[in-house]
Each structure stands twice: as C-alpha cells, then as structure tokens.
C-alpha atoms as a printed R data frame, in Angstrom:
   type eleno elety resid chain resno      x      y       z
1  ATOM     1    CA   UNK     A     1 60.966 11.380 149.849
2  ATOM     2    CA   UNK     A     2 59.509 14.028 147.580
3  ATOM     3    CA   UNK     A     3 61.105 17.834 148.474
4  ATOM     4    CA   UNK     A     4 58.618 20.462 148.086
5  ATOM     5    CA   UNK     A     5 59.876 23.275 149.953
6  ATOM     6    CA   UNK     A     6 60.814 26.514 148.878
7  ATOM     7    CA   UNK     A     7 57.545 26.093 146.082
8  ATOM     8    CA   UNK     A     8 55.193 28.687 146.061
9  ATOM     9    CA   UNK     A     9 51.656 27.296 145.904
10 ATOM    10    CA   UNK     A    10 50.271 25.522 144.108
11 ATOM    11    CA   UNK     A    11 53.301 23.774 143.166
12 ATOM    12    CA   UNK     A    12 53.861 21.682 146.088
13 ATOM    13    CA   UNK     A    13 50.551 19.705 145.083
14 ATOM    14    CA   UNK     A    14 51.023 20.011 141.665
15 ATOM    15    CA   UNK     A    15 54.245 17.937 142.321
16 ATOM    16    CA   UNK     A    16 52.672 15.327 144.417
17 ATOM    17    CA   UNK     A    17 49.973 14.691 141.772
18 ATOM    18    CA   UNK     A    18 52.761 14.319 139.343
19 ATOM    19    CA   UNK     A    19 54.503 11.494 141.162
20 ATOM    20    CA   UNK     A    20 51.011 10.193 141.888
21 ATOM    21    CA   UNK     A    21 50.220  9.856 138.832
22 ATOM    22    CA   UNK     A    22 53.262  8.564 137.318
23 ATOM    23    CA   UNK     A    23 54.395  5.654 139.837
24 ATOM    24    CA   UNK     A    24 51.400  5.226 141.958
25 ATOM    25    CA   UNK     A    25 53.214  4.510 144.961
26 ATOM    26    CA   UNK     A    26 51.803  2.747 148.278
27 ATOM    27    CA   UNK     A    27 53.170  4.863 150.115
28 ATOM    28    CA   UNK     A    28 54.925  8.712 149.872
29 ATOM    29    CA   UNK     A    29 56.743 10.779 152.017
30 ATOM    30    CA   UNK     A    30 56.583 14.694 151.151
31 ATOM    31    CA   UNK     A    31 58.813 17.093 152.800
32 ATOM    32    CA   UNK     A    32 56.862 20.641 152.993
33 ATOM    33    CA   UNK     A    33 57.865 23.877 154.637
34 ATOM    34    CA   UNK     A    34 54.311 25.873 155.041
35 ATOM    35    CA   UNK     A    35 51.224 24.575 156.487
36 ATOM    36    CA   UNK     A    36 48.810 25.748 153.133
37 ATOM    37    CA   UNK     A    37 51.004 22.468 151.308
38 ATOM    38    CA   UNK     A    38 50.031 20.383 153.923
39 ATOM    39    CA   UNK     A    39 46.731 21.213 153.583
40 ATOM    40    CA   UNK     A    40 46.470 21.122 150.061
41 ATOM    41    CA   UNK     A    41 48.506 17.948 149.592
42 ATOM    42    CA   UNK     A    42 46.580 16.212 152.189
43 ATOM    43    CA   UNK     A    43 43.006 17.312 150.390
44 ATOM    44    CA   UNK     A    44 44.635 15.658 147.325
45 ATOM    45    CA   UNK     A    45 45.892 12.647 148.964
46 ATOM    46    CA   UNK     A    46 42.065 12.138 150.622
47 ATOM    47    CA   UNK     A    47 40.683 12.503 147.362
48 ATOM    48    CA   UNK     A    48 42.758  9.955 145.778
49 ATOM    49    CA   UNK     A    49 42.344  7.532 148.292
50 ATOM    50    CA   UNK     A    50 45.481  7.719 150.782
51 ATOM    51    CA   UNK     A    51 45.302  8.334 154.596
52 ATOM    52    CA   UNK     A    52 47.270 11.383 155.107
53 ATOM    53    CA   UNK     A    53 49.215 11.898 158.346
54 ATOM    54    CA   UNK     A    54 51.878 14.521 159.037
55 ATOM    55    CA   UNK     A    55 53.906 15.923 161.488
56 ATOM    56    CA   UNK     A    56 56.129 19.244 161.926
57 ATOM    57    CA   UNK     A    57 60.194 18.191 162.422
58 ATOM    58    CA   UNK     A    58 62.687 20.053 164.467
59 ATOM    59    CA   UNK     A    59 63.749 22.256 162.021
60 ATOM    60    CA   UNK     A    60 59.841 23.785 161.602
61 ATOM    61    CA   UNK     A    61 59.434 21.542 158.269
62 ATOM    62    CA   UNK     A    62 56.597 19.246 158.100
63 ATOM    63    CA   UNK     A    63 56.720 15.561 157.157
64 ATOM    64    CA   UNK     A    64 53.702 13.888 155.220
65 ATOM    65    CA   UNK     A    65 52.875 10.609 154.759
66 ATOM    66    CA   UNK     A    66 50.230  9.311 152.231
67 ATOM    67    CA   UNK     A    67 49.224  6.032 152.481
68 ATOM    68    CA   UNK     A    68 47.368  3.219 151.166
C-alpha cells in the first residue's frame, strides 16, 4: 500500500505515477487523506488504463484501488 497522506497536491499523484511507472503493478492500493488526491489519482489511474475504485475508512482516510 502506497501512503500519500499528509502531501500537499500534487504530490500524492506525482507519487502514484512514480510507482506506476517503475513496477507497473496489477494492482495498487493508495492510502489518501483529502478527496482532491482521490480525484486526481483516479484521473491518472483512468488514463493509464486501471479501474479506479475507492472508499473513505473509519478514520476519514480514503482507500484506492487501481486495477487492471
């Protein structure tokens, strides 16, 4: 799971291209804390292919899942 909270945007993204990019996984889990990197992250994950669900956790934190 990839921990992007506490980044200021556009970090968040900037760190999901990175693993993107680099391992090309099937499938990634991102742990955000603000709904503007969910958005962005799941613009990037369309674009590149993935479905893109996510869901908000107990603690107000939102889960995504890109996946191929």
């Amino acid at each position: 799971m990839l921990d992007v909270r506490g980044l200021n945007c556009p970090m968040p993204v900037l760190a999901v291209q990175r693993e993107v990019k680099a391992n090309k996984p099937e499938t990634l889990e991102v742990l955000a804390d603000h709904m503007t990197a969910v958005q962005n992250i799941t613009r990037f994950g369309n674009s590149q292919g993935y479905h893109v669900e996510y869901r908000e956790n107990d603690d107000g934190d939102f889960v995504i899942t890109l996946s191929k």
